[in-house]
C-alpha positions as a Markdown table, in Angstrom:
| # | Residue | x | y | z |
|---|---|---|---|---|
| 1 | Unk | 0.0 | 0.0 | 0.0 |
| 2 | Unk | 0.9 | 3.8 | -1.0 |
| 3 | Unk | 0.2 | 6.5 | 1.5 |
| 4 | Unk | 1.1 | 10.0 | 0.6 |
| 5 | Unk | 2.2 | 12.1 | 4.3 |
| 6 | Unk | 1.8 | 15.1 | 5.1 |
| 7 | Unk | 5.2 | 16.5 | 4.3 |
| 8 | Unk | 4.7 | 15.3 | 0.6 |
| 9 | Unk | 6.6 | 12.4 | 0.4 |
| 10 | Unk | 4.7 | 8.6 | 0.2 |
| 11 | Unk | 5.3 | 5.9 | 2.5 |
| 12 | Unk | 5.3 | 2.5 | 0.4 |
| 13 | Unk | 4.8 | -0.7 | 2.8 |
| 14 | Unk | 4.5 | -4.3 | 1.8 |
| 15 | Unk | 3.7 | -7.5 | 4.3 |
| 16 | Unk | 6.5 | -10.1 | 3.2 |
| 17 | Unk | 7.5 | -11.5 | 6.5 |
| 18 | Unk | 9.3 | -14.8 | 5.2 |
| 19 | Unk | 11.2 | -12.2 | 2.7 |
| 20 | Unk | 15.3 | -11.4 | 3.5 |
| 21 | Unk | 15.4 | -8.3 | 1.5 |
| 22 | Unk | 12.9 | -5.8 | -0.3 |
| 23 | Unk | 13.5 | -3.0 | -2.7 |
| 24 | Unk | 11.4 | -0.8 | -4.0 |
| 25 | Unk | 11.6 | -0.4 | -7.9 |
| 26 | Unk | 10.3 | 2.0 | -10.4 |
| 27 | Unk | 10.5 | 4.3 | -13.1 |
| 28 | Unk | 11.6 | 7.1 | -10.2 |
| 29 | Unk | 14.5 | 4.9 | -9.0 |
| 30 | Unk | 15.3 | 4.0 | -12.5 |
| 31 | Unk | 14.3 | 0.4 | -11.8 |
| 32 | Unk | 17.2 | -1.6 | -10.6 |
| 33 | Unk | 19.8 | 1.4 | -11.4 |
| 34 | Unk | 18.7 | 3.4 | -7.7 |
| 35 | Unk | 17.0 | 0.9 | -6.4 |
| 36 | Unk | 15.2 | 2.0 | -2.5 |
| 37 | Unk | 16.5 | -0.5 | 0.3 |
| 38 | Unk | 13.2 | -1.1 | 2.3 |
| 39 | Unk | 13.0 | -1.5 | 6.3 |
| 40 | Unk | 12.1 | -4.1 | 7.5 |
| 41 | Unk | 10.0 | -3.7 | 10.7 |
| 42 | Unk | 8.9 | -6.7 | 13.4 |
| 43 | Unk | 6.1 | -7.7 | 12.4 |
| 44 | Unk | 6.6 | -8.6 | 8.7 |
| 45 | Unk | 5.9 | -5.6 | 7.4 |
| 46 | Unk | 8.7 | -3.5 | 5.1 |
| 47 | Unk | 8.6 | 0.2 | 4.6 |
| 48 | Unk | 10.0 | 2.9 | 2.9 |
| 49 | Unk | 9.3 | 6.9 | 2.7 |
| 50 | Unk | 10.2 | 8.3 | -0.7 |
| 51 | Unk | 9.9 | 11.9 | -2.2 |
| 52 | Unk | 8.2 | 10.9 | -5.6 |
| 53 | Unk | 7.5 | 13.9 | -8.1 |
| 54 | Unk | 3.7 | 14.5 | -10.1 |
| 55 | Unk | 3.1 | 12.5 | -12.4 |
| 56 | Unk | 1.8 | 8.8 | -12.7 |
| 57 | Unk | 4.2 | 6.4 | -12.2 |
| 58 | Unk | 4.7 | 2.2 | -12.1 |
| 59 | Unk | 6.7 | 0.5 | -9.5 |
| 60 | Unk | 6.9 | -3.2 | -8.0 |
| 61 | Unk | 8.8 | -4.6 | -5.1 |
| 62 | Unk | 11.6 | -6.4 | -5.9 |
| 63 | Unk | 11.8 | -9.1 | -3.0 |
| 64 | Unk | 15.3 | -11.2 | -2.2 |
| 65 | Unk | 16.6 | -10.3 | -5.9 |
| 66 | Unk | 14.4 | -12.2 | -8.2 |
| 67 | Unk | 11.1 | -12.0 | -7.4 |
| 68 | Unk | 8.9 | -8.6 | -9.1 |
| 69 | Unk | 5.6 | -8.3 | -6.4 |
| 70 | Unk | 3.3 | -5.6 | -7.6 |
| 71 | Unk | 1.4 | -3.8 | -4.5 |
| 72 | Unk | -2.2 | -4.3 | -5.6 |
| 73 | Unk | -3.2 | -1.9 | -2.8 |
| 74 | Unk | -1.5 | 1.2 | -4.7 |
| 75 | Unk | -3.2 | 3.1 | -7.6 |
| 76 | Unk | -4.6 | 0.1 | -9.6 |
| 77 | Unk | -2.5 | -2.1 | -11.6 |
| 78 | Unk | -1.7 | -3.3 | -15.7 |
| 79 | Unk | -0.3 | -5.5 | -17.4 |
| 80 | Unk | 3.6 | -5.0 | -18.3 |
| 81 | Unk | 5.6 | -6.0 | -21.7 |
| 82 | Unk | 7.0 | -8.6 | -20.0 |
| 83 | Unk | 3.5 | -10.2 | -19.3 |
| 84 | Unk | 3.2 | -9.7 | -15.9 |
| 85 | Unk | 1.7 | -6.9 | -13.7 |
| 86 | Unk | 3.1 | -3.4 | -12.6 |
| 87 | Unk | 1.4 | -1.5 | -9.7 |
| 88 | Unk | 0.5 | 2.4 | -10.6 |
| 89 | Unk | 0.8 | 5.5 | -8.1 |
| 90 | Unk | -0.6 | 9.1 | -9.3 |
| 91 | Unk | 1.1 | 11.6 | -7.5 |
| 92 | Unk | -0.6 | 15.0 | -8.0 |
| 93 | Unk | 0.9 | 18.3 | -8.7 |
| 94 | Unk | 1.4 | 19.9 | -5.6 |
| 95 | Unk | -0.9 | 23.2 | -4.9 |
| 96 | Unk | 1.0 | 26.5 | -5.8 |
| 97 | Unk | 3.1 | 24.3 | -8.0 |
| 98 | Unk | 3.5 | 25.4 | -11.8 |
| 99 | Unk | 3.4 | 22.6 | -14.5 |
| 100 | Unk | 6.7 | 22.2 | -16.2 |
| 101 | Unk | 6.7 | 23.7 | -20.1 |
């Protein structure tokens, strides 16, 4: 699930308690080239808080290395090119903010 805060940035958590590692992946971390280390917190849970700009974007989570796990809590979902399925966040335009030319 994606939950935007208060200070602008969205917190991204996933339950995956039998998982060793979980990055978040996306067309704002480049995919695998910036790839976001999630936290992993007692209870199975894994979080992360990321500043993510407007726009509509797809991301997975990318669990030990080789598994891709869309969140189907975020935004919706669609199929990828690579016949599988890519979880969608909409991140709106922040008030006062202009729209880049």
């Amino acid at each position: 699930m994606v939950t935007a805060t208060l200070e602008g940035t969205h917190l991204f958590r996933t339950f995956l308690p039998n998982a060793d590692r979980v990055e978040l992946v996306g067309d704002f971390t480049g995919w695998r080239d910036r790839a976001i280390t999630m936290t992993r917190e007692d209870t199975g849970w894994w979080s992360a808080t990321v500043a993510v700009e407007a726009g509509d974007h797809d991301f997975k989570y990318l669990v030990d290395g080789s598994k891709w796990v869309p969140d189907y809590a975020a935004s919706g979902v669609r199929a990828n090119q690579f016949g599988g399925w890519v979880s969608l966040l909409q991140v709106a335009q922040a008030e006062g903010q202009l729209a880049a030319a």
